[in-house]
C-alpha positions in Angstrom: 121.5 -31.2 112.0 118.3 -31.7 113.8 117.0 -34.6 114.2 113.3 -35.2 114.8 112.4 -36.3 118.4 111.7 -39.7 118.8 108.1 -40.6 120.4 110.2 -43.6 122.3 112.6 -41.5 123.6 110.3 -38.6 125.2 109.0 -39.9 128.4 105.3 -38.0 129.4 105.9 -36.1 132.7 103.5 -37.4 135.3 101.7 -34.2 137.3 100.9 -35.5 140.8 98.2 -34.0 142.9 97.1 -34.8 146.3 93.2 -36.1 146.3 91.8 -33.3 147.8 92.8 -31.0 145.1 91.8 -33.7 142.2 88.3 -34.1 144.0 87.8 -30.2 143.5 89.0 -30.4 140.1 86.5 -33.2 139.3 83.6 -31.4 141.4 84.1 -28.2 138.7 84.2 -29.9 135.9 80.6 -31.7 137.1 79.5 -28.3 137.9 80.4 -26.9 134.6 78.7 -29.8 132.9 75.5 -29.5 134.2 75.8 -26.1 134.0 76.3 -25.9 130.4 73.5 -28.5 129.8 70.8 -26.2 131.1 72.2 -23.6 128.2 69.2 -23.3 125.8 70.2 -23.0 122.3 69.8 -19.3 121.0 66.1 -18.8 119.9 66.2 -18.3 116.1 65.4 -14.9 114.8 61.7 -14.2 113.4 63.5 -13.7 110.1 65.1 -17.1 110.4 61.6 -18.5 111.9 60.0 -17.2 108.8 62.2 -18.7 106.7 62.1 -21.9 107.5 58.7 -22.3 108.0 57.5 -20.5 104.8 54.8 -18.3 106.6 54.8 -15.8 104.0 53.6 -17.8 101.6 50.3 -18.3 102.6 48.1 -15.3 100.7 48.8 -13.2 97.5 50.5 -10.5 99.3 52.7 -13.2 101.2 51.3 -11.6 104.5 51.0 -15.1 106.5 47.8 -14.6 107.1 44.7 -17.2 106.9 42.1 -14.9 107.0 43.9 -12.6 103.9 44.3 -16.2 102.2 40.4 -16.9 102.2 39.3 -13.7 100.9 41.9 -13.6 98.1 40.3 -16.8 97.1 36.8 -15.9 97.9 36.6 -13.0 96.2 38.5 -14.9 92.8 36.0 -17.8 93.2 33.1 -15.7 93.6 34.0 -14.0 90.2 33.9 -17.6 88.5 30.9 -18.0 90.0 28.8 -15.0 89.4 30.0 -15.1 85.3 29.1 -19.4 85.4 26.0 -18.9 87.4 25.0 -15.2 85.7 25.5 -14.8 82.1 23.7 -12.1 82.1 26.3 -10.1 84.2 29.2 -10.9 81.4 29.8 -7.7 79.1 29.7 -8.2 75.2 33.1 -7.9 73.8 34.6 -8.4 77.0 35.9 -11.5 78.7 33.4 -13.2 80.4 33.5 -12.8 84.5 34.7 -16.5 84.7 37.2 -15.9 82.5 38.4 -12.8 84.7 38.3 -15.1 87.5 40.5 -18.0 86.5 43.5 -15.9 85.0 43.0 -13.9 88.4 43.6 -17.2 90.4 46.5 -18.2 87.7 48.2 -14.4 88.5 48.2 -15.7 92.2 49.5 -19.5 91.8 52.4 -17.4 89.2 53.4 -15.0 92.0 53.8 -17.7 94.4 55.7 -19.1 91.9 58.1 -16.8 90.6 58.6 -15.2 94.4 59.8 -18.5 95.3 62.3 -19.1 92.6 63.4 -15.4 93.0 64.1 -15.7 96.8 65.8 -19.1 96.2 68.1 -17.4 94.0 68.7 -14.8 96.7 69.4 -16.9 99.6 71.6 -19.6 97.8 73.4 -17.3 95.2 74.4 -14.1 97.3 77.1 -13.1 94.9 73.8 -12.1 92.7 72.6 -9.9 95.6 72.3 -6.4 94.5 74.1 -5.2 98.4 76.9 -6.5 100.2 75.9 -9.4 102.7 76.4 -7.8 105.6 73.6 -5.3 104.8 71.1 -8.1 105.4 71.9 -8.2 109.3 68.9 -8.9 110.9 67.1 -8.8 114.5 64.7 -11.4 116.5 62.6 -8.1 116.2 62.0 -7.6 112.7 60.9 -10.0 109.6 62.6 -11.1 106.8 63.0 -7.8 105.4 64.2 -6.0 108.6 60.6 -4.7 109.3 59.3 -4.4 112.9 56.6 -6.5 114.2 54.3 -3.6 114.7 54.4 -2.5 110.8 53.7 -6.3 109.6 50.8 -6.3 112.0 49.5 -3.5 110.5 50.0 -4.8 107.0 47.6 -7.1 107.1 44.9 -5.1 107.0 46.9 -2.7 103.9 46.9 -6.3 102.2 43.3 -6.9 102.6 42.2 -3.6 101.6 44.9 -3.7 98.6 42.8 -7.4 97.5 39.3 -5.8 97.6 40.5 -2.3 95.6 41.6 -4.8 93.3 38.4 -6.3 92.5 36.5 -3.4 92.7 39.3 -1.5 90.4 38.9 -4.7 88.1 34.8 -4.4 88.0 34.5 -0.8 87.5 36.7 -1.2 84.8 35.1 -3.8 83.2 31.4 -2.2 83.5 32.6 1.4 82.5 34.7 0.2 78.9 33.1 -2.5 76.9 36.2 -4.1 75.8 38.6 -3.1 78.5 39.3 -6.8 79.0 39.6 -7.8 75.7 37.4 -11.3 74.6 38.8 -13.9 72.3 37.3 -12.6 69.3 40.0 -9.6 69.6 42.9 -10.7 67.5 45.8 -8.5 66.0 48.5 -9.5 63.5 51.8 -10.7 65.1 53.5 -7.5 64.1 50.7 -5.2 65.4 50.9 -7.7 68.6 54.8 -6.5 69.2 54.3 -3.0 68.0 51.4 -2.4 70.8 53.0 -4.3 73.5 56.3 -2.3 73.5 54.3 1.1 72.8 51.7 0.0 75.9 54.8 -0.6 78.1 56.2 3.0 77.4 52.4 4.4 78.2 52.1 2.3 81.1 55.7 3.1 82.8 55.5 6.7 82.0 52.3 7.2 84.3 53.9 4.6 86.8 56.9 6.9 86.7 54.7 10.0 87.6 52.5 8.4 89.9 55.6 6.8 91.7 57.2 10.4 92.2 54.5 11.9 93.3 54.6 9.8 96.3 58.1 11.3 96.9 57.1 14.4 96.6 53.9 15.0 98.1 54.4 15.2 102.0 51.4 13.8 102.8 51.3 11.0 100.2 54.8 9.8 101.7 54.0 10.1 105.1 50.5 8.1 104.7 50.7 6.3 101.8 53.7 5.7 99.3 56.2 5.6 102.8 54.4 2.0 103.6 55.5 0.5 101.3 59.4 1.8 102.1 59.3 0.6 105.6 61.3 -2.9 104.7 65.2 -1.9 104.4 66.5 -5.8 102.8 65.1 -6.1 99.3 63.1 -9.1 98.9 60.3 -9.9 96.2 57.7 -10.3 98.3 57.6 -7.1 99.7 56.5 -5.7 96.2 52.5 -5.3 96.6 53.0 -4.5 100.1 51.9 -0.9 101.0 49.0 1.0 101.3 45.8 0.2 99.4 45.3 3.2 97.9 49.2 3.3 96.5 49.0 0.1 95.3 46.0 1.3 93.5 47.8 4.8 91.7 50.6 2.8 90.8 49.6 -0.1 89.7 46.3 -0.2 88.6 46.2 3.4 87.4 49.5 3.2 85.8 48.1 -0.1 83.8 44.4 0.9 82.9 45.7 4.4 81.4 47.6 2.2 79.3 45.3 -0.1 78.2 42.8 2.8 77.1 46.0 4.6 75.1 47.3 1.5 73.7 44.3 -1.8 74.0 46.2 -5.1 73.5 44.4 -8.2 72.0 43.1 -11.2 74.0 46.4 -12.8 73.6 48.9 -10.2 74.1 46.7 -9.1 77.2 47.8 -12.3 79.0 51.6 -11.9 78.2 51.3 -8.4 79.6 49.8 -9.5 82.6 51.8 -11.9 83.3 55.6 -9.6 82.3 54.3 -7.2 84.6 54.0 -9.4 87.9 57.3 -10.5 86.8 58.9 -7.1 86.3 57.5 -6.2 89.3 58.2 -9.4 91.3 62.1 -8.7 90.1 62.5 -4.7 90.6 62.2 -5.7 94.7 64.2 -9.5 94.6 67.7 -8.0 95.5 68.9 -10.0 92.8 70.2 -8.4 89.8 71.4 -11.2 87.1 70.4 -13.5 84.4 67.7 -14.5 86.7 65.5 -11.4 86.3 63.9 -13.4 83.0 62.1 -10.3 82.5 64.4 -7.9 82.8 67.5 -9.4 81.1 65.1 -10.2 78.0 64.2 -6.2 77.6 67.6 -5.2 77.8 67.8 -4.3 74.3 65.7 -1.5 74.4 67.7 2.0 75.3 68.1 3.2 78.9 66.6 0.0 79.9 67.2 -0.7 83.7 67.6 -4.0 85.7 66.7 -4.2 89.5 69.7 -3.1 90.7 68.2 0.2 90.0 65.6 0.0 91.9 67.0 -1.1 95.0 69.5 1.5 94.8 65.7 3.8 95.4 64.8 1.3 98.2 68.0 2.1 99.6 67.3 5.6 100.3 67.9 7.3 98.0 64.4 8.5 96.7 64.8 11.2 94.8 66.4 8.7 91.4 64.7 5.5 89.3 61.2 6.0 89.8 60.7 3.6 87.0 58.9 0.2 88.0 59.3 -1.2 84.9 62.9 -2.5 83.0 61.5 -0.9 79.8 60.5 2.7 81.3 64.3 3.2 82.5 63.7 5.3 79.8 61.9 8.0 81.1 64.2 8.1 84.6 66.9 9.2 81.6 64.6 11.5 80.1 63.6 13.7 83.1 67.3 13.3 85.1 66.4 11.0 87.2 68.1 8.2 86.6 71.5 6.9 88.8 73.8 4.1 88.5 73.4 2.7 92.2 75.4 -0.6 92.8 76.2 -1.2 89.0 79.9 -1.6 89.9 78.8 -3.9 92.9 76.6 -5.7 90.5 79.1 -6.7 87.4 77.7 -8.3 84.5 74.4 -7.0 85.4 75.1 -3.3 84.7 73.6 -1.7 81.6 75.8 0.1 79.1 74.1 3.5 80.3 75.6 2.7 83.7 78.9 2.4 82.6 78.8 5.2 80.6 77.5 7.1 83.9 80.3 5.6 86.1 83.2 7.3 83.9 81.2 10.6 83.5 80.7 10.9 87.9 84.2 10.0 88.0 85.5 12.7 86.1 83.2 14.8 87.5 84.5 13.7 90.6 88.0 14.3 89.9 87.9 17.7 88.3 85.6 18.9 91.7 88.3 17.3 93.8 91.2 19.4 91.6 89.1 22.5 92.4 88.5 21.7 96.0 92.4 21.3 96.0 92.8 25.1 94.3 90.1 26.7 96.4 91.8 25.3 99.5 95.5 26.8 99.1 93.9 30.0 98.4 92.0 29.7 101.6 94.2 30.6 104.7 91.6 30.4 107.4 93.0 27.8 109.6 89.8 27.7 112.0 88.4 25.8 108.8 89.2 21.7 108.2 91.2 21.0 105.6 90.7 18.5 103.0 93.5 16.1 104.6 91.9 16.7 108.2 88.5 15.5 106.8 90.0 12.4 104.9 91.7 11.3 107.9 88.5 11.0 110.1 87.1 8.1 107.4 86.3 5.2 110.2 84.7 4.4 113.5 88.1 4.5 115.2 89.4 7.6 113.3 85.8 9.5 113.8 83.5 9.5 111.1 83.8 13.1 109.5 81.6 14.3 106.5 81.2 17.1 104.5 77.7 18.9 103.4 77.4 22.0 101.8 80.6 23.3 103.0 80.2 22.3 106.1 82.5 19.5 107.8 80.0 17.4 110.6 81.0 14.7 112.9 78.4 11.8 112.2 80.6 9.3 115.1 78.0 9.3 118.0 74.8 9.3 115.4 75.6 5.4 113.7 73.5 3.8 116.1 70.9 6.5 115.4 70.5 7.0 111.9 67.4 5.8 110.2 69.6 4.7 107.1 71.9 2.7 109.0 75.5 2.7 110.0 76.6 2.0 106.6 75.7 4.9 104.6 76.8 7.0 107.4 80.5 5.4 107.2 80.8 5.1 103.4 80.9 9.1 103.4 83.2 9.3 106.2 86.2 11.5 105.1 84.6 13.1 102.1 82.2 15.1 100.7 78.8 14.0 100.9 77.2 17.0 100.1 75.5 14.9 96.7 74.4 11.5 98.8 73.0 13.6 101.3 70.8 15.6 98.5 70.0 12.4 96.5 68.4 10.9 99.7 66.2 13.5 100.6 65.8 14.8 104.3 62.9 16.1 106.7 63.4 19.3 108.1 64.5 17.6 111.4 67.5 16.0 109.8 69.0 19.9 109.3 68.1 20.1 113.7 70.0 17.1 113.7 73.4 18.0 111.2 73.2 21.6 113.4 74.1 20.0 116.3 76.9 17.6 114.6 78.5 20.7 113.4 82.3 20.6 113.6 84.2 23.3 111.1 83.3 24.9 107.8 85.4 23.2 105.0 88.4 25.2 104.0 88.2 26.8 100.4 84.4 25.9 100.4 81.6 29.1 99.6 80.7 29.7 102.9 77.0 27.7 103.3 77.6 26.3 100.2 80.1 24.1 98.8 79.2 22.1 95.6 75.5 22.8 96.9 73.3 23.0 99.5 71.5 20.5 101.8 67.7 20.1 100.2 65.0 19.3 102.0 63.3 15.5 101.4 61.5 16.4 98.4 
C-alpha cells in the first residue's frame, strides 16, 4: 500500500550558491523587470478602437463623420423649415414639407436605433451569427467590417452624396406626383391596408431584385458602382446604405417609388412601410440570422420567404444567388433560379422550410454525381490523370489544398494568402470538386490567368475541359 507522504517527514533540499553567482542571478531578474516594464501594451485594432468608442454612430450612414452629421440634419431641418415658413411650397393632397421632414429625422433616430440593438445582438450572441467566428478575424488596418482605411476615407463622400440624392430623389418626387406622399386625408379600410401593403412589397422587391442584378451583371456598374458597396467582407448592419450614391439610388429609391406608383399606400400604412423597410434592410446586412430579425421572422409566413442568412451568403461571394433585399421578395430569387441555401445548416432554427427542402435535393444531387464520378473513373485508365482518392487526400494546408474545376484538378496551396475571398473558401473545397462554388461566385477573366498557372492534372473520368461544367466568367 502506498501511503501518502507526510509534509513533516519531507525535509526541502537547500540549493547553495556562492554570491557571485546569486548576485548575477538577481542582476537578471532586475534587468528582465525593467525590461518588461517598458513593454507597451498591444495598440488595439481600429476595429476594436471603433468599437469602443462608438465612432460610427455619429451620421445616418454611420460614417463617423461630423461634417456628414450636420448636413444630414441640415438638409432634414431645412425641409421643416421651408414647409413651416412656406406654405405655399406644400403640395395639395400631399404631406406637407414639414411633415416630410420630421418622419425623415424619425427614419434617422430609428436607424440609429435598430443598428444598435442589431449589433449588440451580434457581438454578445455569436451563436446567432450567420458565419463561423473565426471569419470575423480582423486587422489594425481595416474597420469593423474588415474594410481598408483608404475605402472608408473614400466613403464619406459616397455618404454625403447618397444624403443629398435622397432629398432631391424625395423633392422631385413629391413635385412630379401630387399624392406621391400620401396626406392624412388618404385613408383605406383595414383590409385594403393589408392587401396593398403585401402586393406593394412584391412590386417593390421585384424591381429591387432586377436593379440589384444588374449591378452583377453589368461590368461597369460593378466595377463603379454596385462593387462599393461589396468592399466590407464581416456582415454588419451598418454597412447597409454604404455604397455609391447613385446605387443606393437604383436600388433603393427606384425600387420603392416604382412601387408606390403601382401600388399607393394610405397615410398610415405609408409609415409602416417606411419604417419595415429600414428594418428589412438594417437586418439583410446584421450577420445575425434569428428571432431577432423582427422583420424578417414576422414575414416568414409568406412562401419562399428568406431571412438574412440569405443575403450574407451573396455578401459572402457568391454573387450570382439572393438578389432579393427584401424577406418577402425571396420569392422572386425562387422564381428566376436564383435562390441558394447559404449557411442554413450553420444557422439552425433560422432556416426556412425552402432551405431544407434545398439541402436534401443538393445532397442527392451530390451523391448521385459522386456515384457517376466513381463509374466514369474505373472506365478511365489514364493514369497521368488524378484520381478521385488522390484529390480527396490533398483536403488541408498540411496535405496541400487540391481542387477540382471543370475537370481540371488545381493546386490552390501557395494562393491562401492571396485570394481575394480569403483562405477559407479556398480550404473548404480542398479535396473536391469545386467546379459549382467556383461558378456561383463569379470570376474576372484574370482569375482563369490565375487557375492556368495552378494547373496540376486533369481529373480522371472527367470530359476533358469539362467536368460537371465549365468555369464562367463573373457574370
Amino acid at each position: 500500500m502506498i501511503k501518502p507522504l507526510s509534509r513533516k517527514a519531507s525535509t526541502p533540499t537547500v540549493m547553495r550558491r556562492d554570491s557571485s553567482a546569486l548576485s548575477t542571478h538577481l542582476e537578471k531578474m532586475i534587468s528582465l523587470k525593467k525590461s518588461l516594464s517598458t513593454i507597451q501594451p498591444a495598440p488595439k485594432t481600429l476595429a476594436e478602437t471603433q468599437y469602443d468608442e462608438g465612432s460610427h454612430f455619429s451620421n445616418l450612414l454611420f460614417g463617423g463623420n461630423v461634417w456628414n452629421t450636420a448636413l444630414e440634419w441640415g438638409l432634414r431641418i431645412g425641409l421643416v423649415a421651408a414647409g413651416t415658413w412656406f406654405p405655399q411650397l406644400n403640395v395639395t393632397g400631399s404631406q406637407t414639407l414639414t411633415e416630410m421632414g420630421l418622419w425623415l429625422m424619425a427614419q434617422s433616430v430609428f436607424i440609429r436605433g435598430y443598428n444598435a440593438f442589431l449589433e449588440w445582438v451580434f457581438f454578445n450572441y455569436p451563436e446567432y451569427r450567420t458565419q463561423p467566428t473565426k471569419a470575423h478575424a480582423l486587422n489594425t488596418k481595416t474597420d469593423l467590417v474588415g474594410r481598408e482605411i483608404r475605402l472608408l476615407e473614400a466613403q464619406k463622400w459616397n455618404d454625403r452624396g447618397t444624403m443629398c440624392l435622397d432629398i432631391a430623389w424625395n423633392l422631385l418626387m413629391y413635385y412630379t406626383i401630387p399624392g406621391y406622399y400620401p396626406g392624412r386625408q388618404v385613408q383605406h379600410s383595414l383590409a385594403t391596408r393589408a392587401l396593398r401593403l403585401v402586393l406593394h412589397q412584391y412590386a417593390m422587391s421585384y424591381a429591387m431584385y432586377w436593379v440589384h442584378r444588374a449591378g452583377h451583371v453589368s461590368e461597369f456598374e460593378w466595377k463603379y458602382l454596385h462593387g462599393v458597396h461589396h468592399h466590407p467582407t464581416t456582415p454588419l448592419s451598418r454597412v447597409t446604405y454604404q455604397s455609391h450614391p447613385i446605387d443606393n439610388w437604383q436600388a433603393g429609391m427606384v425600387g420603392q417609388s416604382c412601387a408606390q406608383v403601382l401600388v399607393p399606400l394610405d397615410h398610415a400604412t405609408f409609415y409602416v412601410h417606411i419604417f419595415l423597410r429600414i428594418m428589412e434592410s438594417l437586418e439583410k446586412h446584421s450577420g445575425i440570422s434569428c428571432a431577432a430579425n423582427l422583420a424578417h421572422s414576422a414575414q416568414r409566413v409568406f412562401p419562399f420567404s428568406q431571412m438574412p442568412h440569405h443575403h450574407d451568403w451573396h455578401h459572402e461571394g457568391h454573387k450570382s444567388c439572393n438578389f432579393s433585399f427584401s424577406a418577402i421578395g425571396g420569392f422572386w430569387d425562387w422564381l428566376f433560379g436564383t435562390r441558394m441555401e447559404g449557411r442554413a445548416q450553420y444557422c439552425g432554427e433560422a432556416a426556412t422550410a425552402t432551405d431544407w427542402r434545398m439541402i436534401a435535393t443538393n445532397q442527392a444531387i451530390q451523391e448521385e454525381a459522386a456515384r457517376r464520378a466513381r463509374a466514369a473513373e474505373a472506365a478511365d485508365s489514364d493514369t497521368s490523370k488524378v484520381s478521385l482518392d488522390d484529390l480527396a487526400g490533398h483536403n488541408s494546408e498540411k496535405t496541400g489544398v487540391w481542387m477540382a474545376i471543370g475537370g481540371v484538378v488545381y493546386d490552390a496551396t501557395a494562393y491562401l494568402d492571396e485570394h481575394p475571398g480569403g483562405r477559407d473558401a479556398l480550404l473548404g473545397a480542398a479535396g473536391r470538386d469545386a467546379t459549382e462554388d467556383y461558378n456561383a461566385i463569379g470570376h474576372s477573366k484574370a482569375a482563369l490567368d490565375v487557375l492556368e498557372k495552378m494547373r496540376v492534372a486533369d481529373l480522371r473520368g472527367a470530359v476533358a475541359g469539362g467536368g460537371a461544367s465549365t468555369p464562367r466568367l463573373k457574370h
